[in-house]
N, C-alpha and C positions, 0 to 999 in steps of 0.2 A: 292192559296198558292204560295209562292215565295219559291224558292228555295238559300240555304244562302251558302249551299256548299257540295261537295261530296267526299265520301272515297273509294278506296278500300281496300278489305279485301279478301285474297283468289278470290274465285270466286264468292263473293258478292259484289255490287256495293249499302254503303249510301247513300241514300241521306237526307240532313239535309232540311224538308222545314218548313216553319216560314207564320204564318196567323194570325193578330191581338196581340193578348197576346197568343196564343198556337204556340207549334211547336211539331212536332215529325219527327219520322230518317224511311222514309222507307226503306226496303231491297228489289233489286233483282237481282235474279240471271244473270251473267254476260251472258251467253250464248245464253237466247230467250228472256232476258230483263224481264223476270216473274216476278210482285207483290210475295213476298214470304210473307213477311209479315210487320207488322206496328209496331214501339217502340215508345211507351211514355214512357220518361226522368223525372224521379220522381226527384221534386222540380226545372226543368230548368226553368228558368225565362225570359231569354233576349240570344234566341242562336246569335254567330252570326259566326260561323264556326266549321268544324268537321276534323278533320284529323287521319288516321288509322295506327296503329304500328303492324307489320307482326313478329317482337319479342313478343313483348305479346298476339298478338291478340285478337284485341280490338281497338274501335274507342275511340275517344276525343271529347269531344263538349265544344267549350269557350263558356262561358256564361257572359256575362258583367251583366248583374242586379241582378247578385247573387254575382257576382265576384269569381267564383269556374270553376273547369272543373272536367267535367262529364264524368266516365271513364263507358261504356258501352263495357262488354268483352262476349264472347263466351265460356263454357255456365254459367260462374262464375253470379252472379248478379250484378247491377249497382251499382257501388260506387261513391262519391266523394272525392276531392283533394282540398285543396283549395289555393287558388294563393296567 
């Protein structure tokens, strides 16, 4: 897996990583670097960066082969935006 980019958030550290046609956002914790857990991105298609807003609280994910960004928030569910 390639990694395409990282956010933080609080004291979670994204990361966006990308492998063939899948991608998903892991999370860990900023402190011992812990695997917390794994996000799959319902309908992302082509990620190619993530960036985190600490007003909303919630990461971003551009996605070029959808041409949308992917609002992934804490604990609301994932929504889209589209560009």
């Amino acid at each position: 897996m390639a990694v395409r980019g990282v956010a933080l958030l609080g004291s979670q550290l994204y990361v966006l990583r990308v492998s063939g046609k899948s991608a998903d956002v892991a999370v860990y914790e900023t402190r011992s670097f812990t695997l917390e857990r794994r996000l799959s991105v319902r309908g992302l298609r082509s990620a190619v960066d993530i960036a985190a807003s600490h007003a909303k609280h919630c990461v971003y994910i551009a996605d070029r082969g959808a041409h949308v960004v992917h609002k992934v928030g804490q604990p609301r569910p994932h929504r889209q935006h589209s560009c």
